[in-house]
GULUMVO-293094 format. One record per residue: residue number from 1; residue in three letters; chain; y, x, z of N, C-alpha, C, O in turn. Coordinates in steps of 0.02 Angstrom, whole numbers, plus 50000, padded with zeros to 5 digits. Example, Ala and Ser with C-alpha at 12.3 -4.5 7.8 and 13.67 -1.06 7.14 Angstrom:
2
  nr rest kette    ny    nx    nz   cay   cax   caz    cy    cx    cz    oy    ox    oz
   1  Ala     A 49716 50660 50390 49775 50615 50390 49835 50660 50390 49834 50712 50423
   2  Ser     A 49888 50642 50354 49947 50684 50357 50002 50645 50394 50057 50670 50402
! end
This chain:
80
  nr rest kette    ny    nx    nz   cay   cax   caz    cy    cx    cz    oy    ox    oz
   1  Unk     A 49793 50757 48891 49756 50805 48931 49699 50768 48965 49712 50713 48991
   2  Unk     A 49632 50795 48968 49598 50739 48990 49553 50788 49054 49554 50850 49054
   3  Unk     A 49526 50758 49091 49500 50784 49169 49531 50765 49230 49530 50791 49286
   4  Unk     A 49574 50687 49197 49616 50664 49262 49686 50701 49279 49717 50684 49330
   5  Unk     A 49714 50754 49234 49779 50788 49268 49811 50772 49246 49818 50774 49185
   6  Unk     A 49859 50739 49298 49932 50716 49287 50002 50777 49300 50022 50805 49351
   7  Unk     A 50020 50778 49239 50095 50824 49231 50128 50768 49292 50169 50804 49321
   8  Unk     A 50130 50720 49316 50179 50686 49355 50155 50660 49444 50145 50603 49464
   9  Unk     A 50150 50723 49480 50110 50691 49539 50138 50631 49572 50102 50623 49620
  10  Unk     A 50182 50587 49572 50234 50542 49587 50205 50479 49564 50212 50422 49587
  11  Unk     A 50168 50505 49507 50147 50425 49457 50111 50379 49528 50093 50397 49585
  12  Unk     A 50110 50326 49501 50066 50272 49559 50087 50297 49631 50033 50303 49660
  13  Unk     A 50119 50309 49658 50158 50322 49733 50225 50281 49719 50274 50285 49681
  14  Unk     A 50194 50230 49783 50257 50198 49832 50275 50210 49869 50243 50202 49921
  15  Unk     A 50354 50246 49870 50378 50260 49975 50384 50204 50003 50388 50147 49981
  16  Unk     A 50384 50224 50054 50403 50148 50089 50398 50183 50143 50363 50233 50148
  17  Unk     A 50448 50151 50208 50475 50168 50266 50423 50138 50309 50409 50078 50314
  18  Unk     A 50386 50209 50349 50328 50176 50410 50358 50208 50466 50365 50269 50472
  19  Unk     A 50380 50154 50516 50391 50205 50584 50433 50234 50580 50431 50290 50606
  20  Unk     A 50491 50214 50544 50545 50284 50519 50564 50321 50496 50618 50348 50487
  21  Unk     A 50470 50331 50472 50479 50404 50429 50449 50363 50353 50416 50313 50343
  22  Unk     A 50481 50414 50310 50462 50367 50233 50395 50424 50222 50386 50482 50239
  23  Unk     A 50348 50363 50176 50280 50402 50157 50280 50393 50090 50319 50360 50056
  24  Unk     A 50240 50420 50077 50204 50387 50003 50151 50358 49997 50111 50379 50039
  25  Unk     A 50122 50302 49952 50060 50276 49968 50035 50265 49896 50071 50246 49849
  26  Unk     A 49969 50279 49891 49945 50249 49816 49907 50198 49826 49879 50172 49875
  27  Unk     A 49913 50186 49760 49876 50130 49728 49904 50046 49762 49869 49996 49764
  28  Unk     A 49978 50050 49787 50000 50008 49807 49996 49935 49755 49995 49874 49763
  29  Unk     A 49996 49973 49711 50030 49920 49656 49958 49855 49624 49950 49795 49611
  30  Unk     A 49926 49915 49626 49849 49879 49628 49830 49830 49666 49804 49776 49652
  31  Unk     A 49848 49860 49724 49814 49818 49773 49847 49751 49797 49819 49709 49832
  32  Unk     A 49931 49746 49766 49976 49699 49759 49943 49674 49706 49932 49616 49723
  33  Unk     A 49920 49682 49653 49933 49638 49581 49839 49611 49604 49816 49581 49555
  34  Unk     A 49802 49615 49644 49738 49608 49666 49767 49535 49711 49755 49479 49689
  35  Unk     A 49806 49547 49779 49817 49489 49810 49832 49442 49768 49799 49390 49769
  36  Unk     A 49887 49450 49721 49920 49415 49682 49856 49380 49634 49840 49322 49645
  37  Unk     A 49834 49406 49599 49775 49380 49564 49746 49339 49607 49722 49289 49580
  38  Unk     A 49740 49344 49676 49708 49294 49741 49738 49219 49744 49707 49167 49757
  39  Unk     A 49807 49227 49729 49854 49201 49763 49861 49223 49853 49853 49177 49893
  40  Unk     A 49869 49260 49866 49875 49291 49912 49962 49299 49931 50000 49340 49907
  41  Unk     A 49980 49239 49989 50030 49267 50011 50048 49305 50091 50009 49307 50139
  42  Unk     A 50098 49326 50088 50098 49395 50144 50074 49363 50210 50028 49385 50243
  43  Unk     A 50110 49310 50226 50110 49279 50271 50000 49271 50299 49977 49279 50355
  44  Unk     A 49964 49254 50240 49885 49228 50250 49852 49322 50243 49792 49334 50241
  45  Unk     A 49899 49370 50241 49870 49431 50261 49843 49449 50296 49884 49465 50339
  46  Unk     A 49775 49465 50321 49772 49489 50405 49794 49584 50399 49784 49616 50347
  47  Unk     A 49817 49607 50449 49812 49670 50460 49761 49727 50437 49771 49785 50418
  48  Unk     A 49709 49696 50445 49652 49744 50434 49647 49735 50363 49659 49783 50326
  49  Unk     A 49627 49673 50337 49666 49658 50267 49671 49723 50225 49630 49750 50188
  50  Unk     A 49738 49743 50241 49795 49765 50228 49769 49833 50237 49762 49869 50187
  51  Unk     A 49752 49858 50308 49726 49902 50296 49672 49942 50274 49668 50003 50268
  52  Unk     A 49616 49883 50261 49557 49911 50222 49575 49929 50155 49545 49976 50128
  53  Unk     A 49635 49888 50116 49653 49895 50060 49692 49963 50055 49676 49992 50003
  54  Unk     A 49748 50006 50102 49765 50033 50090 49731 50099 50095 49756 50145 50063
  55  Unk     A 49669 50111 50139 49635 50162 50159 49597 50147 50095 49556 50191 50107
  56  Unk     A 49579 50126 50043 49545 50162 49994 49550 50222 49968 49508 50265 49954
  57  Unk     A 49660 50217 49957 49660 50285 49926 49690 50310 49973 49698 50369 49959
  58  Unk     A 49713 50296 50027 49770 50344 50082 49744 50343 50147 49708 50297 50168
  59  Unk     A 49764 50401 50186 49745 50402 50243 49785 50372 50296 49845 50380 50287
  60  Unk     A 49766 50333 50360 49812 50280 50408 49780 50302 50436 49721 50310 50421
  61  Unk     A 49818 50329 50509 49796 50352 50576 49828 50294 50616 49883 50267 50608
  62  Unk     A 49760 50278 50675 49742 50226 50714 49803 50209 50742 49818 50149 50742
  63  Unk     A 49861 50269 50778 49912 50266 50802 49972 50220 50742 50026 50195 50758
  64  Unk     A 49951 50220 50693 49995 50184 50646 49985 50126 50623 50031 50092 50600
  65  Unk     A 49920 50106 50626 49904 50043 50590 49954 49989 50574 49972 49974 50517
  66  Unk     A 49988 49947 50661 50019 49894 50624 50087 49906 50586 50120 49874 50545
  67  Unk     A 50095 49970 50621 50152 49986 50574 50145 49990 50505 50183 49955 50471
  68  Unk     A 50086 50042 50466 50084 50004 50402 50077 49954 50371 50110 49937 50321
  69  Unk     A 50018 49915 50409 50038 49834 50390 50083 49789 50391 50088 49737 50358
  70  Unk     A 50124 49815 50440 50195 49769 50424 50239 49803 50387 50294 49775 50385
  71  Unk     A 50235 49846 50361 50281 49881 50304 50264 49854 50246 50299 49813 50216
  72  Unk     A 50203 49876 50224 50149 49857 50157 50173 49774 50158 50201 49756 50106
  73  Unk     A 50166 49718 50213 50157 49671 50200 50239 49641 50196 50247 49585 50172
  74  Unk     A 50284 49671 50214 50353 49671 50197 50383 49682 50135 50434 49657 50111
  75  Unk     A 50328 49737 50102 50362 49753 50044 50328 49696 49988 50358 49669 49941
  76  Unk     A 50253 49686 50008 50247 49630 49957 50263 49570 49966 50251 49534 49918
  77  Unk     A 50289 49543 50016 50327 49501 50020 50394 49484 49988 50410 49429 49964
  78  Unk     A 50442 49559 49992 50486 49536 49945 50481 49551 49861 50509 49525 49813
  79  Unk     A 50429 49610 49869 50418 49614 49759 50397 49532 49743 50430 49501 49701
  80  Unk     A 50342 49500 49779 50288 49472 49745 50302 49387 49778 50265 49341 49762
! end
């Protein structure tokens, strides 16, 4: 099918637990296999980092920031 529609809205979404509450986030995987291509480990992350990368495709409200960054940078810490 072509015009971008996915039969699977799920595809490319990572949950992951922010604040308690679980989200979904895209293009996680990208933006992991991008550090990684860096050599990029979690630890030489900065926050903003993290979150410029994830606000490409998702929305982060100000009230959340380090919380996503320390989730995001938790989780690639232990995949990667």
């Amino acid at each position: 099918m072509s015009g971008g529609c996915s039969c699977n809205p799920e595809a490319g979404l990572t949950r992951l637990t922010v604040a308690g509450a679980q989200v979904g986030l895209q293009a996680v995987t990208e933006l992991f296999e991008q550090w990684r291509a860096g050599q990029r480990k979690a630890g030489e992350l900065s926050d903003q980092e993290i979150l410029d990368g994830l606000r490409k495709h998702n929305y982060v409200g100000k009230s959340a920031e380090a919380e996503y960054a320390q989730a995001v940078r938790s989780l690639y810490e232990r995949l990667c």
